[in-house]
Structures are given as structure tokens and as C-alpha cells.
PQR file with spaces between the fields and no chain letter, atoms N, CA, C, O and H, PARSE charges and radii, in Angstrom:
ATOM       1  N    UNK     1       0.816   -1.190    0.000 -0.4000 1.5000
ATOM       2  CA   UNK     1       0.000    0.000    0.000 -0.0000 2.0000
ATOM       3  C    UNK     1       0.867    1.264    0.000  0.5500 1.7000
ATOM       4  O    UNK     1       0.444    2.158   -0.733 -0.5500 1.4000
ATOM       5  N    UNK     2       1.897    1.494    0.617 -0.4000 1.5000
ATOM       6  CA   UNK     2       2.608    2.821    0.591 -0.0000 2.0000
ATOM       7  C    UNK     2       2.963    2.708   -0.900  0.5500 1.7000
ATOM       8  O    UNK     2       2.666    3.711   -1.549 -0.5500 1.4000
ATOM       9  H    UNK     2       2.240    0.768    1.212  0.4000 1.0000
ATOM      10  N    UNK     3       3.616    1.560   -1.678 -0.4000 1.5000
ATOM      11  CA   UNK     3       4.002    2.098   -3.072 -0.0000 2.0000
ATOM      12  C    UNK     3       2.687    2.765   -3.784  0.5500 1.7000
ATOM      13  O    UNK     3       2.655    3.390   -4.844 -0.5500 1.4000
ATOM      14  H    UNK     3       3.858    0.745   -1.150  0.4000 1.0000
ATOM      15  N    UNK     4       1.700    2.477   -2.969 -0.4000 1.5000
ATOM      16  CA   UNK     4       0.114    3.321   -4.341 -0.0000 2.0000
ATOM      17  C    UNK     4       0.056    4.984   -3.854  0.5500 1.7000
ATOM      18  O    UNK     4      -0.387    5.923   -4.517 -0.5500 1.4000
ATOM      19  H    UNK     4       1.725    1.969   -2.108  0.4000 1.0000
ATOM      20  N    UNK     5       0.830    5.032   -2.064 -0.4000 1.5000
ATOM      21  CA   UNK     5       0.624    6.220   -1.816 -0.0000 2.0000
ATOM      22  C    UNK     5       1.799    7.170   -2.520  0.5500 1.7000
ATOM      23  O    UNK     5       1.703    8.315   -2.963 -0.5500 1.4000
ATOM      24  H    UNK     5       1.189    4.270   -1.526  0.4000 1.0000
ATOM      25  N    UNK     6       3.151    6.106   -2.448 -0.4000 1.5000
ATOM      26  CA   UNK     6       3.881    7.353   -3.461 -0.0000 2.0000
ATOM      27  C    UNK     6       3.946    7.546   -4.465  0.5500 1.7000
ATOM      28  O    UNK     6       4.551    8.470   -5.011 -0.5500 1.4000
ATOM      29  H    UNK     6       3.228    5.176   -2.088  0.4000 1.0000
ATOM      30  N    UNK     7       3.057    6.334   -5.149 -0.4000 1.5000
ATOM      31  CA   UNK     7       3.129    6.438   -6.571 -0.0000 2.0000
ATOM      32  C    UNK     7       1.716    8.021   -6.762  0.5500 1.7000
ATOM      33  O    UNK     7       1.440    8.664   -7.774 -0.5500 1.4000
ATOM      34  H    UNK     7       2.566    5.584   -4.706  0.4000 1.0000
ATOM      35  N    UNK     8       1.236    8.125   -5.564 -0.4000 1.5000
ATOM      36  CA   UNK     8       0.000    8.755   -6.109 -0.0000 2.0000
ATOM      37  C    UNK     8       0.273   10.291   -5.635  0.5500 1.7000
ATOM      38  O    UNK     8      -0.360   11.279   -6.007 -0.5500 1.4000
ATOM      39  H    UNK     8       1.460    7.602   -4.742  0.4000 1.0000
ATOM      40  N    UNK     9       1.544   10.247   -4.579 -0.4000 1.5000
ATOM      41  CA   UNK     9       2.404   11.571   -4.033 -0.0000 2.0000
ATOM      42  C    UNK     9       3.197   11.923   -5.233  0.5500 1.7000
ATOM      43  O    UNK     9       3.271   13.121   -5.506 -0.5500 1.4000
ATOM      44  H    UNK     9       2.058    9.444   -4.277  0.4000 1.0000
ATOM      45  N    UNK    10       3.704   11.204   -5.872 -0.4000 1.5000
ATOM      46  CA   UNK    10       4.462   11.417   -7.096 -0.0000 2.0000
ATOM      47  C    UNK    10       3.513   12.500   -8.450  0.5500 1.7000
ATOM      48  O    UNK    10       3.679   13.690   -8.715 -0.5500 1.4000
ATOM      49  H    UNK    10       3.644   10.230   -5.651  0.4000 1.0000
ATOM      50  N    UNK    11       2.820   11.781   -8.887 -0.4000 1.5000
ATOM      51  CA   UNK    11       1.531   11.677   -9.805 -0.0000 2.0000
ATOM      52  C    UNK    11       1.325   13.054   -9.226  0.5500 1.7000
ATOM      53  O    UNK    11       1.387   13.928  -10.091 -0.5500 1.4000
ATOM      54  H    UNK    11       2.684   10.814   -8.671  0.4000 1.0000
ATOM      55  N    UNK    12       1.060   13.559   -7.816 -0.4000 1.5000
ATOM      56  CA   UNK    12       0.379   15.013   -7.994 -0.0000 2.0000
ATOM      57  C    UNK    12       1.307   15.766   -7.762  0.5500 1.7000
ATOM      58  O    UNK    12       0.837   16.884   -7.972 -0.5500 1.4000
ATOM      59  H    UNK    12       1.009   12.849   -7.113  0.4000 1.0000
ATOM      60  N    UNK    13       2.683   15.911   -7.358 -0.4000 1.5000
ATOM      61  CA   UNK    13       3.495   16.814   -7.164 -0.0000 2.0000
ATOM      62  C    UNK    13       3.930   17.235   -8.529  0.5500 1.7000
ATOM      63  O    UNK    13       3.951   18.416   -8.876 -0.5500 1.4000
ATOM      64  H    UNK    13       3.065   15.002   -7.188  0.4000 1.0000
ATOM      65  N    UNK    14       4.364   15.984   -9.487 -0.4000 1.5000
ATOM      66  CA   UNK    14       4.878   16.528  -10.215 -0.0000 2.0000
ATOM      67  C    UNK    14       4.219   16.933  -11.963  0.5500 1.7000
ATOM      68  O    UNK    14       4.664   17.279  -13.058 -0.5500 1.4000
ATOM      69  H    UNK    14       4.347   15.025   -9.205  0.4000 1.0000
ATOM      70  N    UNK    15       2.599   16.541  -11.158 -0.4000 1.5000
ATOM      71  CA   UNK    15       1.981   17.145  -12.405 -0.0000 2.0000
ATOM      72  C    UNK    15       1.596   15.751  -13.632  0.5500 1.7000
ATOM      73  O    UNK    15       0.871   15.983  -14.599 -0.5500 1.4000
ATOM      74  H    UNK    15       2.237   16.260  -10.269  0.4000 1.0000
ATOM      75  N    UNK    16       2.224   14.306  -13.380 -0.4000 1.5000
ATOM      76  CA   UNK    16       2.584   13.747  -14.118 -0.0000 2.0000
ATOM      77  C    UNK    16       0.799   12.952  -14.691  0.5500 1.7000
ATOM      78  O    UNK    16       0.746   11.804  -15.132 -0.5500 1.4000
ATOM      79  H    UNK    16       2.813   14.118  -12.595  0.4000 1.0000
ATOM      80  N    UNK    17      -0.018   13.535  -14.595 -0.4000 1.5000
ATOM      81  CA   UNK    17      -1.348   12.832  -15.150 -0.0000 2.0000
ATOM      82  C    UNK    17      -1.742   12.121  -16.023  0.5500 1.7000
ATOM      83  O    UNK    17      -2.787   11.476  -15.944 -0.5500 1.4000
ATOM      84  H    UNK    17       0.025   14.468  -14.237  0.4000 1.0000
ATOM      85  N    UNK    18      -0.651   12.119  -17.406 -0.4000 1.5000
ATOM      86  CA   UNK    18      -0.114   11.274  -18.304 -0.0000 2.0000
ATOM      87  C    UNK    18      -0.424   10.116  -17.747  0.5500 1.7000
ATOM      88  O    UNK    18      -1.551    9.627  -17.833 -0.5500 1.4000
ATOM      89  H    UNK    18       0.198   12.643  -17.471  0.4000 1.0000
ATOM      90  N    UNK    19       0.512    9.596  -17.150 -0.4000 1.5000
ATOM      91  CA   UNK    19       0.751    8.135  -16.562 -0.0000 2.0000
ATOM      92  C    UNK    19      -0.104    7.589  -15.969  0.5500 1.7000
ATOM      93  O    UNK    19       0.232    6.508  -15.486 -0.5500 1.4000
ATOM      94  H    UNK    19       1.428    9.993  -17.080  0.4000 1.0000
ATOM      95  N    UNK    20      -1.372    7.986  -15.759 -0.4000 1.5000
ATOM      96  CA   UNK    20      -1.975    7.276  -15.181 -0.0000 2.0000
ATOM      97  C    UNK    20      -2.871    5.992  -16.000  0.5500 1.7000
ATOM      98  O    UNK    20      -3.234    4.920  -15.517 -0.5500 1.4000
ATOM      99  H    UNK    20      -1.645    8.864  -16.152  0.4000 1.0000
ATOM     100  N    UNK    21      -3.108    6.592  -17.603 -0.4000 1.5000
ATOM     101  CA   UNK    21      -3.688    5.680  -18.337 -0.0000 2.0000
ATOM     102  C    UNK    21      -2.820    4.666  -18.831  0.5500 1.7000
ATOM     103  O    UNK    21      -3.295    3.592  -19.200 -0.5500 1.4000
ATOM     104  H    UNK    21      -2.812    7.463  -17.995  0.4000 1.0000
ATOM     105  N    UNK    22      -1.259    4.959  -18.892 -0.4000 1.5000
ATOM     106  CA   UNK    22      -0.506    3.777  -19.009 -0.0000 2.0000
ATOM     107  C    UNK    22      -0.157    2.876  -17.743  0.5500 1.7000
ATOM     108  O    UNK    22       0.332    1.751  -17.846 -0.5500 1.4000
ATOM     109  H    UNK    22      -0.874    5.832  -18.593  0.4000 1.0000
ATOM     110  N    UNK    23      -0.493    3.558  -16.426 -0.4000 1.5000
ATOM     111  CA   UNK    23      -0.541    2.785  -15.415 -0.0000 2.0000
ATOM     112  C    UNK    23      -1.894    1.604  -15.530  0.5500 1.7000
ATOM     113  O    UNK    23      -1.598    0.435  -15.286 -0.5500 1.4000
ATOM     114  H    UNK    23      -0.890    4.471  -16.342  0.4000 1.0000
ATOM     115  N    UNK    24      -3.391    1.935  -15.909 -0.4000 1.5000
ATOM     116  CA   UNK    24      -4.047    1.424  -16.102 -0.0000 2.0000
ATOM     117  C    UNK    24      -3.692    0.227  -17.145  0.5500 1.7000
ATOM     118  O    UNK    24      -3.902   -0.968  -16.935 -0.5500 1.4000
ATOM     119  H    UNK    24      -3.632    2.885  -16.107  0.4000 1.0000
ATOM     120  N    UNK    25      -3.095    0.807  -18.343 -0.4000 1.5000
ATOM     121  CA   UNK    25      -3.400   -0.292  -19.038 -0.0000 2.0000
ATOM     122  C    UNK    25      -2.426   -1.995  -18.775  0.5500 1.7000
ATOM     123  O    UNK    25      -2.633   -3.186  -19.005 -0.5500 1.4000
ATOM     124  H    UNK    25      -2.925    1.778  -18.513  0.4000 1.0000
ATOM     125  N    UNK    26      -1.377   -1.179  -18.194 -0.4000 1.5000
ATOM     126  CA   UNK    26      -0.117   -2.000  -18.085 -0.0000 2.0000
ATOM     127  C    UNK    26      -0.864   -2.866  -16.783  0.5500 1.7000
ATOM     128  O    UNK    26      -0.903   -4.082  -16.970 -0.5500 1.4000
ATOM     129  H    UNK    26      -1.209   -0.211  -18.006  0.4000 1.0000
ATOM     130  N    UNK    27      -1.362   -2.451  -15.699 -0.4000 1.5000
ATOM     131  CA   UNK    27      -1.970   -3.276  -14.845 -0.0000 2.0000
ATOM     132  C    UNK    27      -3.374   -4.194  -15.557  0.5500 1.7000
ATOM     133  O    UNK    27      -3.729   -5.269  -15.075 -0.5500 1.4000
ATOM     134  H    UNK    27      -1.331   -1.463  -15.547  0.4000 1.0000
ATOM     135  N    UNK    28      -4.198   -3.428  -17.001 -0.4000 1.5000
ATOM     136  CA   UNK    28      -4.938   -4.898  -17.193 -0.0000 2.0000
ATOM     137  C    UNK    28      -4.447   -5.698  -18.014  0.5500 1.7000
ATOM     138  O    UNK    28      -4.971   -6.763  -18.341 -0.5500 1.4000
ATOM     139  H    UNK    28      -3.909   -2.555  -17.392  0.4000 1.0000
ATOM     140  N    UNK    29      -3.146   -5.156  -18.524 -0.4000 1.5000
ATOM     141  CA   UNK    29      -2.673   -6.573  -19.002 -0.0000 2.0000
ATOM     142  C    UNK    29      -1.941   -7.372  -18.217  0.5500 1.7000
ATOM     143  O    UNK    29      -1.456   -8.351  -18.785 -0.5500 1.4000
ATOM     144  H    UNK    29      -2.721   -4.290  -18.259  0.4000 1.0000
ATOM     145  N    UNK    30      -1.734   -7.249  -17.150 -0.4000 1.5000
ATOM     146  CA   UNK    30      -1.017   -8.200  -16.144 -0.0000 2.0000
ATOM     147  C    UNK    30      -1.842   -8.877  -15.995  0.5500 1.7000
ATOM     148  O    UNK    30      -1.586  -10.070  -16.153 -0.5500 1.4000
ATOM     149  H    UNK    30      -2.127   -6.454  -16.688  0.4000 1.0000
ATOM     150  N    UNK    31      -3.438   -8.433  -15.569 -0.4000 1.5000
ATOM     151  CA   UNK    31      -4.500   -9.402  -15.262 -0.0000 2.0000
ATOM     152  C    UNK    31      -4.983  -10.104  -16.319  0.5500 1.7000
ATOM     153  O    UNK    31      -5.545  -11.168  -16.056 -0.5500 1.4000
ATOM     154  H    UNK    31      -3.645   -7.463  -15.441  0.4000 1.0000
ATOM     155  N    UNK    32      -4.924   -9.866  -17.108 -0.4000 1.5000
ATOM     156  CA   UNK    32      -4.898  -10.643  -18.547 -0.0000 2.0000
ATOM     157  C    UNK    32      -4.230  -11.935  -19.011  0.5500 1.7000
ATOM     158  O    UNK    32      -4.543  -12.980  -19.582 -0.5500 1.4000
ATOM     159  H    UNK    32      -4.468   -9.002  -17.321  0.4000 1.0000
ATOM     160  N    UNK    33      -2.860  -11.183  -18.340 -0.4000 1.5000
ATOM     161  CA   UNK    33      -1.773  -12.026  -18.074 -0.0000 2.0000
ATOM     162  C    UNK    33      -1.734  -13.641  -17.439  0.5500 1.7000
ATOM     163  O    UNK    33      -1.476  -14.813  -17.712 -0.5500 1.4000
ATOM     164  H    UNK    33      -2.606  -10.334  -17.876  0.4000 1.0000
ATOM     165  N    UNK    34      -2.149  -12.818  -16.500 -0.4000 1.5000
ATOM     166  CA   UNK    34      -2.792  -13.723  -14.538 -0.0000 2.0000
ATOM     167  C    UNK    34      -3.773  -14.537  -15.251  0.5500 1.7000
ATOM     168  O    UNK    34      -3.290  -15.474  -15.887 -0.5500 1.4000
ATOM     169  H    UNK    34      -2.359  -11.865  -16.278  0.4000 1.0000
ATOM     170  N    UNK    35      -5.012  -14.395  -15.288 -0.4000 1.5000
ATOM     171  CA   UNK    35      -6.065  -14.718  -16.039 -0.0000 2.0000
ATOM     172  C    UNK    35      -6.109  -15.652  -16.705  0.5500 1.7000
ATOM     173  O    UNK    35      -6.615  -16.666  -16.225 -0.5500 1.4000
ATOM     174  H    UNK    35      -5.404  -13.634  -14.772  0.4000 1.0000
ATOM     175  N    UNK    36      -5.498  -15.671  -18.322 -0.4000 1.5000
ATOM     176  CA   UNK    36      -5.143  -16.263  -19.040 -0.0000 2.0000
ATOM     177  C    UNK    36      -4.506  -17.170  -19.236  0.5500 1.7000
ATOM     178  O    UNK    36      -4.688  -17.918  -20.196 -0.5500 1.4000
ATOM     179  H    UNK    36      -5.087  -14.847  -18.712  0.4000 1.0000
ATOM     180  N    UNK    37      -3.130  -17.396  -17.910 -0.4000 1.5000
ATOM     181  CA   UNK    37      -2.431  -17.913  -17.972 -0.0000 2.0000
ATOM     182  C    UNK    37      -2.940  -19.496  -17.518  0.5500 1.7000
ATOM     183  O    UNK    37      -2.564  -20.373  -18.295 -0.5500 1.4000
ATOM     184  H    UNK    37      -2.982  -16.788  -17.130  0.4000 1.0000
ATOM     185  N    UNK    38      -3.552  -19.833  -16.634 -0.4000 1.5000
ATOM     186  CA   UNK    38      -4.169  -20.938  -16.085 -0.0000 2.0000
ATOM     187  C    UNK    38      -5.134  -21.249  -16.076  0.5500 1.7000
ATOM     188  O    UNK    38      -5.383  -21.841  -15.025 -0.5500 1.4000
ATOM     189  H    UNK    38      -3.857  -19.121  -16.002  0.4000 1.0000
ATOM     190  N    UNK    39      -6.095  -21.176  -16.848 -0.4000 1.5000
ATOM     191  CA   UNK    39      -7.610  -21.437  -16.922 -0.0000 2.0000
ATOM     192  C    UNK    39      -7.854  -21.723  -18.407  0.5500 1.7000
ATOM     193  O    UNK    39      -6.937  -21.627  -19.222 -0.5500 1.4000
ATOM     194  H    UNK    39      -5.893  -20.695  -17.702  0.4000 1.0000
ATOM     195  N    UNK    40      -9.140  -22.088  -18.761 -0.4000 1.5000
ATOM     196  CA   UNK    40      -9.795  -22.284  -19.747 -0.0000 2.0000
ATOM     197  C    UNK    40     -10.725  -21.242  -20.626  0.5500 1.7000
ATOM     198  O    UNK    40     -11.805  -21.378  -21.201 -0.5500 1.4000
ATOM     199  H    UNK    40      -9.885  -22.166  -18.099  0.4000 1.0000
ATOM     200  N    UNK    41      -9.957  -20.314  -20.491 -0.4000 1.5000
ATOM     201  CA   UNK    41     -10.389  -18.990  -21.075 -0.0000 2.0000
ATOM     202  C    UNK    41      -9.725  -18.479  -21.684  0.5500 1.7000
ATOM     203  O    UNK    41     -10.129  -17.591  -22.435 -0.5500 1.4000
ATOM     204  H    UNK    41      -9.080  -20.203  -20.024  0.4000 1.0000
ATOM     205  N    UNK    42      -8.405  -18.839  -21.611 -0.4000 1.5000
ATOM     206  CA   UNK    42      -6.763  -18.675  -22.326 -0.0000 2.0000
ATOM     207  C    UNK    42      -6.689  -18.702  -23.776  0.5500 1.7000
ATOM     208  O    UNK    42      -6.046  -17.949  -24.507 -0.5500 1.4000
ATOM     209  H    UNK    42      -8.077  -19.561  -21.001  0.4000 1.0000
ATOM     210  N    UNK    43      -7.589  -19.875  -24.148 -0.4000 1.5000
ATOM     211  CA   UNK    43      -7.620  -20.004  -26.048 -0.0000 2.0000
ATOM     212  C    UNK    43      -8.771  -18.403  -26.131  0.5500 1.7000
ATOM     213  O    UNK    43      -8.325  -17.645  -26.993 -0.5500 1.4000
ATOM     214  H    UNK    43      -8.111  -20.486  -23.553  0.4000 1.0000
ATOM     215  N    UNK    44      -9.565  -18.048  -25.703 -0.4000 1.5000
ATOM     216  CA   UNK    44     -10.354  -16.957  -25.906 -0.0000 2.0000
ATOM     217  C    UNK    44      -9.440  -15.660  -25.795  0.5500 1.7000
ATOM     218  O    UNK    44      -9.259  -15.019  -26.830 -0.5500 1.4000
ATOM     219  H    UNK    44      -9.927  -18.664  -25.003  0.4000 1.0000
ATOM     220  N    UNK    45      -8.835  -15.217  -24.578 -0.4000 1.5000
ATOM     221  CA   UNK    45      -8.296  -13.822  -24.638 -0.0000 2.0000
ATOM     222  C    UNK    45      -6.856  -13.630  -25.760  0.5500 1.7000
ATOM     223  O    UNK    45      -6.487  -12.574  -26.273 -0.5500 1.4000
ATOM     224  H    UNK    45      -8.982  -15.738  -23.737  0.4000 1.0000
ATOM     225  N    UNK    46      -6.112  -15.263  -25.951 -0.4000 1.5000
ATOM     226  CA   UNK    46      -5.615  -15.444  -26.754 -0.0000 2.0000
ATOM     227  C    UNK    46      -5.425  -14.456  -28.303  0.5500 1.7000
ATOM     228  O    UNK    46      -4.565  -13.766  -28.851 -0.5500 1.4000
ATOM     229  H    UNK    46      -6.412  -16.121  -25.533  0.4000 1.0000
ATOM     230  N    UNK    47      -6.466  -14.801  -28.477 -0.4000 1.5000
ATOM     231  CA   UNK    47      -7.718  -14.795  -29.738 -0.0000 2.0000
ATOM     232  C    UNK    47      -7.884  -12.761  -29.870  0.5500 1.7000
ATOM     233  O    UNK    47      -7.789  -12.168  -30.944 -0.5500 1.4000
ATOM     234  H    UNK    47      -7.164  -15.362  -28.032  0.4000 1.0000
ATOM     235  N    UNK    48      -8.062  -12.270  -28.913 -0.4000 1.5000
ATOM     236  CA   UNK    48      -7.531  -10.966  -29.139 -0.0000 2.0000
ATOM     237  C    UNK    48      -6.083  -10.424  -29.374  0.5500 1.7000
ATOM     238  O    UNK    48      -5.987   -9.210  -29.554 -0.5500 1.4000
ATOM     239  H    UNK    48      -8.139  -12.752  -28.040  0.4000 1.0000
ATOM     240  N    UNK    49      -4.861  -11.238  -29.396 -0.4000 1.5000
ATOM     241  CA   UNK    49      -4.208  -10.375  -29.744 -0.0000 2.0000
ATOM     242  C    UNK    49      -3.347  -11.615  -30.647  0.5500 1.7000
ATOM     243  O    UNK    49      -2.379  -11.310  -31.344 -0.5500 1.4000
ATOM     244  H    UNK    49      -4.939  -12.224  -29.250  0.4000 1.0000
């Protein structure tokens, strides 16, 4: 939890608001990642890229 608080002390000091949609996306592809990786849903999300 403190890395979300400095990541989010960071984010407003220095203006950086950019990053937040590549923070998003990079975290749903991890879960994508996660997800995909062990289950039977894997040939499906596959299938998008």
C-alpha cells in the first residue's frame, strides 16, 4: 500500500497525469496475463491479440 501512496504523491506533485492511463493499461494486461495464464479462457483472450 505505501508504493500506491507514493506512486500517487508522485503523480500530484509533479503534475505527471499522463501516466496514469498507461498505469491502467499496463496493470490490465497483467491481469490478462494472470487470467489467461491458467484457466480455460486462455484459447479466448488469446484470440484478441
Amino acid at each position: 500500500m505505501d508504493f500506491l501512496k507514493d506512486l500517487w504523491g508522485f503523480l500530484k506533485a509533479r503534475k505527471k497525469w499522463w501516466l496514469l492511463p498507461v498505469i491502467f493499461v499496463l496493470l490490465l494486461l497483467g491481469v490478462l496475463l494472470v487470467i489467461g495464464g491458467g484457466s480455460a479462457v486462455a484459447p479466448f483472450i488469446y484470440t484478441l491479440f
